[in-house]
N, C-alpha and C positions, 0 to 999 in steps of 0.2 A: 195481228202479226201477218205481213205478207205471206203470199204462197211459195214466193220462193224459197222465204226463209224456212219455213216449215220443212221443205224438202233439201233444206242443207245439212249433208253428215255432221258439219261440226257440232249440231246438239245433236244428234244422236238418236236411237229410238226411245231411251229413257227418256229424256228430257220432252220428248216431241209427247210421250202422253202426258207429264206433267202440266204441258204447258195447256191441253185440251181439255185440261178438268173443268175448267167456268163453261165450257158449250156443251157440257154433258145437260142434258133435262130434269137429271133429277140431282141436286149440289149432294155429292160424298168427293170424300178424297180414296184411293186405292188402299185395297189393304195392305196394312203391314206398310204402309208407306207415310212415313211425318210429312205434310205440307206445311212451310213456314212463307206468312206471307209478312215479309220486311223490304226495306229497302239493301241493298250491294253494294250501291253509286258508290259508294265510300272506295271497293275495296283496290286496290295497288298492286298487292300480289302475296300468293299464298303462301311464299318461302319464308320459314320463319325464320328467318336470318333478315329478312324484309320488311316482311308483312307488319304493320303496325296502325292498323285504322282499327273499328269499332269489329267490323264484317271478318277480317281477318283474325284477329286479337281473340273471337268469341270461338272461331274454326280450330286452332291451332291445338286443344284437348279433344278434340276428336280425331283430328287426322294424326298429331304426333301424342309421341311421352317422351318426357324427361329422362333423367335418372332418378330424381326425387321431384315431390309432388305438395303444396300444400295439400294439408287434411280436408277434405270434404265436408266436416263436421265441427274443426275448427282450424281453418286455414293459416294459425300464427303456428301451427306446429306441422312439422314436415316430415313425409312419410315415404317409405321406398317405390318406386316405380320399375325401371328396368333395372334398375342395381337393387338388388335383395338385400343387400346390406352394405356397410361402410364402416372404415377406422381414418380417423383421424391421428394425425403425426403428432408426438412428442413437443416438437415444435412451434404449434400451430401454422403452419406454413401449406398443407398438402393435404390431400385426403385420398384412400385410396381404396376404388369402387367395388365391388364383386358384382361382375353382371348376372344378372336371374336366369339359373339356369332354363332351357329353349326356348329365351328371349329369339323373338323371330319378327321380322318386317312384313308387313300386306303382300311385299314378294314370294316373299316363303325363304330370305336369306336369312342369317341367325346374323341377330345382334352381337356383334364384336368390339374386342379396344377400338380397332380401327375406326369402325364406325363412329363411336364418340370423338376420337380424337380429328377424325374427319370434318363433324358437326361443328365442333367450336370453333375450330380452326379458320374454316369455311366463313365463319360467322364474323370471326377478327378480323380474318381480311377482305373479305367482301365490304365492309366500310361505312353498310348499308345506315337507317337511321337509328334501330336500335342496338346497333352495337356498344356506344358508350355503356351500357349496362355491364358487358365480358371486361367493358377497358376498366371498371371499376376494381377487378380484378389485380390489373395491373398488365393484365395482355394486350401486346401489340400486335401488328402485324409481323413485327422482325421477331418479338421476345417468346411468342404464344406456342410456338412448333416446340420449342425447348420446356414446355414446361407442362407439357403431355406426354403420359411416358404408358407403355404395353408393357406389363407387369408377365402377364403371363395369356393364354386366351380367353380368360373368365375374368382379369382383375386390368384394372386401368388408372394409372396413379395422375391425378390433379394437382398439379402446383400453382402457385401466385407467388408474384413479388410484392405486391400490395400492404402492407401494413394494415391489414385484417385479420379477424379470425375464422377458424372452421363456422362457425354457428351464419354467422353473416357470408361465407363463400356459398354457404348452402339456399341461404334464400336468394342468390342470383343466382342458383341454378336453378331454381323454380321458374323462371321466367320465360318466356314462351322463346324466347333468343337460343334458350339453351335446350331444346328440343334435338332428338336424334335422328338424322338420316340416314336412308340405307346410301353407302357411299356405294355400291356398285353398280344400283339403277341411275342415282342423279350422276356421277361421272362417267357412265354410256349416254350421255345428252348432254353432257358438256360441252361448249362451241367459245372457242379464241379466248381458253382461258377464263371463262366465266362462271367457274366450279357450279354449272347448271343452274344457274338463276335463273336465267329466260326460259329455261323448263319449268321450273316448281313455282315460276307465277303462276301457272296454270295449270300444274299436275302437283299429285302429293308422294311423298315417296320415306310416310314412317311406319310404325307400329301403332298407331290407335287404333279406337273403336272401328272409323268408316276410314275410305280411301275417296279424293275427289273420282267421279266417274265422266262427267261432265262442266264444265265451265264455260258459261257464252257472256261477257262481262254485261252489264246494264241489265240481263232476263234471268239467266238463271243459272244457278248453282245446286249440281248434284250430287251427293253422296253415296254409296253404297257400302253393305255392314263387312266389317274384315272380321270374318271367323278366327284369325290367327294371333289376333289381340292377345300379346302376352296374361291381361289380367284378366280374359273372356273377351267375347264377344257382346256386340249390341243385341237388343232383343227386337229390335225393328232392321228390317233388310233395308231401306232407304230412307235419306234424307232429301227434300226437292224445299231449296230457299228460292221464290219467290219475286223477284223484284218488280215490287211494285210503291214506287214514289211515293202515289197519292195514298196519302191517308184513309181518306174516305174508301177509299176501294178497297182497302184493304180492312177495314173494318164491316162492308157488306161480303167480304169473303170468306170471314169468319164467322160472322151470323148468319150464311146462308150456308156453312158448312163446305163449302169450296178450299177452306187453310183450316189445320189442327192447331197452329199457333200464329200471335199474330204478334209482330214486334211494333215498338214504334208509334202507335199509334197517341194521339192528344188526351190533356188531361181531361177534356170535354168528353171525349168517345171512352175514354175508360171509363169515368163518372155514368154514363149513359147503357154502358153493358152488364156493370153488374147487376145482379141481381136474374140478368135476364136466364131462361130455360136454356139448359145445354151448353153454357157456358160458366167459366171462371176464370177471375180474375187475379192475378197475383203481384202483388206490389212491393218487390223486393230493395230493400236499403243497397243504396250502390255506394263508392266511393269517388265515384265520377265526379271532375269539380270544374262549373264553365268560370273560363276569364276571357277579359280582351286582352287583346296584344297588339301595342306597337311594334313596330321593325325602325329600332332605332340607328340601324344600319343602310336603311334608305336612299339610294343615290337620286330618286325624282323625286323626294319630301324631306328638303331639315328639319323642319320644326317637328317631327319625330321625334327627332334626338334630344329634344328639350326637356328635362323633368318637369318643366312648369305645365306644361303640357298633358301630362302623365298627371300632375298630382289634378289640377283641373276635373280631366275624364274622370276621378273619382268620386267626383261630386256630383256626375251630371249622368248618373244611371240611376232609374227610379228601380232599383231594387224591391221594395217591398209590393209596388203595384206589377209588375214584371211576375215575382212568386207568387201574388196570389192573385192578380185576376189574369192575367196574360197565361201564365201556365199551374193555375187554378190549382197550386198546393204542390203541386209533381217536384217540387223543388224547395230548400228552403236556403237565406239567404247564408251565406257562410264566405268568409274573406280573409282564406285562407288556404294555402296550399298542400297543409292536410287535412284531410277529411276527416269529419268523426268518429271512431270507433278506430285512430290510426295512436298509436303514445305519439303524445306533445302537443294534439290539435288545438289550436284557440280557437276557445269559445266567442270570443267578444267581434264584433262588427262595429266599427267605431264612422263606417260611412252613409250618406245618405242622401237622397237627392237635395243640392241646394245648390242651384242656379245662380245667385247671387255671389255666393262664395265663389266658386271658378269662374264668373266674370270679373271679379277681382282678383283672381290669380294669374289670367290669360293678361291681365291689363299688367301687373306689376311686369311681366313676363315681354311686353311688348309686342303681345297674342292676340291684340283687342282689335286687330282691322279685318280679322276675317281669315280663318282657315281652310282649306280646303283639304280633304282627305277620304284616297279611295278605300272604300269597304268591304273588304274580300270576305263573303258569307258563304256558307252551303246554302242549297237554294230550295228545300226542304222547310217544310215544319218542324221545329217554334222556331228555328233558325232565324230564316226570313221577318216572321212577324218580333223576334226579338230585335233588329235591326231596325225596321222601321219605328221601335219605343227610342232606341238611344237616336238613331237620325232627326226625331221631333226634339230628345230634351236635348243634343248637343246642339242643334241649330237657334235653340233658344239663346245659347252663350255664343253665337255668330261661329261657330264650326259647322261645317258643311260634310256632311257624310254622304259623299257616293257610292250606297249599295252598288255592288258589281256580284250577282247572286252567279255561282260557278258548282258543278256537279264535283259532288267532293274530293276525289280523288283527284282533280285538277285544281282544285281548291289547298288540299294536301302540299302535291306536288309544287306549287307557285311560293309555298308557305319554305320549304324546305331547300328551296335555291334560292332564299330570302329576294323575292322577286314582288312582295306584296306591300302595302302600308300598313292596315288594322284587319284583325282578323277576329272569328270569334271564334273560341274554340275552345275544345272539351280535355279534361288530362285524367287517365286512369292508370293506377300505379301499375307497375309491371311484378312486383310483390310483395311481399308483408313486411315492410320495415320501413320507416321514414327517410331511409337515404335512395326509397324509389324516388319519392318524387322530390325533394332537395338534392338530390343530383340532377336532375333536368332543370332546375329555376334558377339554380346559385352554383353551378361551376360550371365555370367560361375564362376563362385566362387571355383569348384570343386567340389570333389564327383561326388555324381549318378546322382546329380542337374537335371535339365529341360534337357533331351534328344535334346537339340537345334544344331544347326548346329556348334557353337561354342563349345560345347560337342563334338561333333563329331568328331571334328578337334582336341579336346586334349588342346582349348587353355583355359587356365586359368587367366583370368583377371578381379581380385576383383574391381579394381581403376576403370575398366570402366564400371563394375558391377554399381557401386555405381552410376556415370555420368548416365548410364542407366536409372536409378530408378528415379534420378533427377529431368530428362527430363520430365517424366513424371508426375509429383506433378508438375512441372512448370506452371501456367499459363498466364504469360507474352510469345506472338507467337513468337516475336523477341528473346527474352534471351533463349526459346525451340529451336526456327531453330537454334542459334549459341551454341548450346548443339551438337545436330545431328551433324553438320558440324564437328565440333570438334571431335567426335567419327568417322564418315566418315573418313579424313583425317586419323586419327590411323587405321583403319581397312586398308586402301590404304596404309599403309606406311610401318606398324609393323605388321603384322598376317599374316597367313598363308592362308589366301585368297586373292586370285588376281583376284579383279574383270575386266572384261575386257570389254562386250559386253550389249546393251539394244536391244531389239528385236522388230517385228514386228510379226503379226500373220496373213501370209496368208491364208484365206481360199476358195478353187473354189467350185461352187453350180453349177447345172444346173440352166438355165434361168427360169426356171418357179418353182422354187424354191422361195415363197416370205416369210418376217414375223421372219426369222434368225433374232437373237442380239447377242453382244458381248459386253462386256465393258473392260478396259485398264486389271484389275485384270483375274486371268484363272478362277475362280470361276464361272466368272460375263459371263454365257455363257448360251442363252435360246432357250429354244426349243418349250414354248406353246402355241406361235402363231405360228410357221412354217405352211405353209400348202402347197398344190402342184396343 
């Protein structure tokens, strides 16, 4: 790092000793201080009304809460955070909250209606990409004000128009969208109407464990502990994340004792550290699921829009050599858009590489003189190197894949102003029920709609729009799983997602590293018992 930069306030004096830990002589990290050494490239911005990449998604239970919280212990049942308790209405239509009494913000303000009502609100109209999640609610930007109501200054009543129940409005409130801000600090940094988004990209302003202290995008990211944590405080004073790309580097900074955790790193370098003194390895079940994706909305690519096209590329990813020698187990193959351990998942993978088959399907298709198609990848590891597998086997069926490797958040960003052609990329539920991720693949009606992943892709499907909504007004568990399946089955079969992989999440710690959690979701990631 240059010398100027080192002497720029905007990191800080925390951040400036963080970043001088590798030129110390003898490798420790500070005490009472966690160093995580991962990659950030990802992240976009910290507002969770926003934030929705890997880097942000994992921050959001540290620096905010909820009002309710999956369980720690088992995340399909849901447990009080800032609201100490709740009644649901007669009707099911409403629910209404009792905030914990001296719920209070890293401010030192107390947690109010306002505050909630500020939060979602915020979150409706802001617009941002995780919003679809509130709109599942039935909140718009015009209907959402009317349907948040200050009961008294402890109690704050929740309505929907939606055709749902309590039990299903409560796990969209689990979702990192629905997180609470203190509205008196982000609305003294609010500028032209922007209910403070260009602030809480870069500052945090809830009640969790830590509060951001520092943020310099691409180096590093700082936390420090908020004593005022409604449920405690963390047991460590600082968090310092790391950005560091290479892999490798970040794997000699945890064996040399420079980082207490290392994220990210290959299934080769995990394989290669267990065992070793001073360290451990943890290899947690995620629900993380990669697919490719066309953008069948393309205005420099038709032959996007082609399902011959789509059913082809299913043929022509070597799946099983990809999960076991390209990413050596860390994956296993799954072709389907929900994960295992989710109600409804299909078991069955009915694809596989056959070359031969999708050059007879690009020919029937009138695809047989040669395509060309750019490839918008993160530019990271296995990213890349999974890119350059499909670029050999689609080139074998005369499609031409132009890796175009881009630092994620720009990679992100391109994906979400549908500006890209094939993309590869990761989906983690936002929480515990299968209308997380079957509302982002199969409702799209058209227009500006929900900014969802099936947006993004251009695909427009009213009929499974409708199955979508269904599912959810369903409350028979058996006639819901055989909804899903049935939507599953069409996203594997007909769209322009080919889901291919479910994941695991290594993580290596130093051994005296205790008090980490993790749960299956990326969210469900804690920091406020770590201690060292």
């Amino acid at each position: 790092m240059s010398s100027h930069r080192l002497r720029s306030a905007a990191l800080g004096a925390t951040l400036l000793t963080a970043l001088a830990i590798t030129t110390q002589v003898q490798a420790s990290t500070p005490p009472n201080t966690l160093v995580v050494a991962t990659s950030i490239d990802d992240a976009v911005s910290f507002d969770p009304a926003e934030g929705f990449e890997l880097t942000t998604v994992q921050s959001f239970n540290s620096l905010y809460q909820r009002l309710v919280r999956p369980s720690k212990i088992d995340p399909t049942k849901i447990e009080p955070t800032l609201a100490e308790s709740w009644v649901a209405a007669p009707d099911g239509k409403s629910i209404t909250f009792k905030i914990r009494d001296g719920a209070a913000f890293a401010s030192g303000n107390q947690v109010r209606p306002e505050d909630v009502i500020f939060s979602l609100s915020r979150a409706v109209k802001l617009n941002k990409s995780p919003a679809f999640i509130l709109n599942e609610l039935g909140w718009t930007a015009d209907s959402v004000d009317g349907q948040l109501t200050k009961v008294d200054d402890t109690h704050v009543k929740l309505a929907w128009s939606a055709d749902i129940g309590p039990n299903f409005a409560l796990a969209i409130l689990t979702a990192p969208i629905a997180s609470i801000v203190d509205e008196k600090a982000v609305s003294a940094n609010a500028k032209s109407g922007d209910f403070g988004n260009e602030w809480l990209k870069t500052h945090s302003a809830g009640s969790g464990p830590f509060t951001i202290t520092t943020y310099q995008p691409h180096e590093a990211l700082v936390f420090a502990a908020n004593p005022k944590a409604p449920l405690g405080g963390p047991k460590i004073s600082q968090i310092v994340f790391r950005n560091i790309p290479d892999q490798a580097a970040r794997r000699l900074l945890i064996e040399q004792g420079d980082a207490d955790v290392a994220r990210g790193l290959s299934a080769d370098q995990v394989s290669a550290l267990k065992g070793k003194n001073g360290l451990k390895v943890e290899e947690i079940a995620s629900a993380r699921t990669d697919y490719l994706r066309f953008n069948a909305a393309s205005t420099t690519n038709p032959a996007l829009a082609n399902p011959a096209l789509w059913e082809a590329a299913r043929w022509l990813i070597d799946y099983d050599g990809i999960a076991k020698d390209l990413l050596k187990g860390s994956v296993q193959v799954h072709q389907s858009f929900l994960p295992e351990g989710f109600p409804g998942a299909l078991p069955d993978n009915p694809y596989k590489l056959d070359i031969e088959k999708a050059k007879a399907i690009l020919a029937g298709a009138g695809l047989d003189k040669g395509v060309t198609i750019k490839f918008t990848v993160f530019n990271t590891a296995p990213f890349t190197q999974i890119a350059q597998s499909l670029q050999e086997t689609f080139g074998k069926a005369g499609i031409t894949l132009d890796i175009q490797p881009g630092v994620a958040s720009e990679v992100y960003a391109k994906g979400r102003a549908r500006q890209d052609e094939v993309t590869w990329r990761y989906w983690i539920p936002d929480y515990f029920d299968p209308n997380s991720n079957a509302s982002a693949f199969t409702l799209n009606r058209g227009g500006e709609g929900p900014k969802n992943a099936a947006w993004q892709a251009g695909w427009v499907v009213p009929q499974l729009s409708d199955k979508t909504q269904a599912a959810v007004r369903e409350q028979d568990p058996a006639k819901r799983i055989a909804i899903y399946q049935e939507l599953q089955r069409e996203v594997r079969d007909n769209s322009p997602f080919i889901f291919t992989f479910q994941g695991r999440d290594p993580v290596v710690l130093r051994d005296n590293v205790k008090g980490y959690a993790q749960g299956l979701n990326a969210d469900l990631v804690y920091y406020d018992e770590v201690q060292k």
